[in-house]
N, C-alpha and C positions, 0 to 999 in steps of 0.2 A: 507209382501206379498201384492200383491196389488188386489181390490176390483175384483171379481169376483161373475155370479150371481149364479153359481153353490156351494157357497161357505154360503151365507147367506138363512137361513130359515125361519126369521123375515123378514116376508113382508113389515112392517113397515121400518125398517134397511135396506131393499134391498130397498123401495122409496127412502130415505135416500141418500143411496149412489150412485144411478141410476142419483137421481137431481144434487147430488154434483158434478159428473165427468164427464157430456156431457158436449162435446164443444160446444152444443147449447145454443146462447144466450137469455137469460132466462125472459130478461126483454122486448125483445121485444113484443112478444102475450100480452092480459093483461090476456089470462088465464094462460100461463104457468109463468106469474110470481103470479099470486096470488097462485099458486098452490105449485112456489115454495119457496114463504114466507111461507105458511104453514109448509112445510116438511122440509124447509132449514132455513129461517129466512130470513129476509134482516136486513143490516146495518141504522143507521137513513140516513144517508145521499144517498142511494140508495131509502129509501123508497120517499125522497125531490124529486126524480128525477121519480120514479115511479107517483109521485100524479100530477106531470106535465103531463108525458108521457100519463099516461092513465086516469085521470080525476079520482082520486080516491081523496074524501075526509078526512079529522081529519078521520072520522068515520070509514071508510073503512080502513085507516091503523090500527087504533087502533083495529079493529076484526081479521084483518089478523095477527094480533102479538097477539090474544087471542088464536086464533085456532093454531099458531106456540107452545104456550105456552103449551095447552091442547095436542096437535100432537106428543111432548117430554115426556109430563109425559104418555102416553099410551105406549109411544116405550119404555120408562124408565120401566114400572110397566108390559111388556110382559112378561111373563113365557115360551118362546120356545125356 
């Protein structure tokens, strides 16, 4: 069945799958891609191309794959 928002109750779940199936492209903003390294993740080789794009250093990829990391286990450990 495919993603509907009428369907998920984890808001967490519904960021989730909100970020993964727009056709909008994600990397352009630098906020909606840091926003959707958090909630989605990126690839390394996406993040090479992000730290061009928007002048993100070591540093900044490395939090946004902390808060990705921490974003999973919240959605992981919801109870709804």
């Amino acid at each position: 069945m495919p993603f509907s928002f009428e369907q998920e109750l984890n808001p967490l779940k519904s960021l989730e799958c909100s970020y993964a199936t727009t056709s909008k492209d994600m990397a352009v903003s630098k906020f909606d891609a840091w926003c959707y390294g958090i909630i989605c993740g990126w690839d390394d080789a996406s993040y090479k191309d992000l730290q061009i794009i928007h002048s993100w250093s070591d540093n900044d990829v490395d939090l946004n794959k902390t808060l990705h990391e921490n974003y999973i286990k919240l959605l992981n450990e919801a109870k709804i």
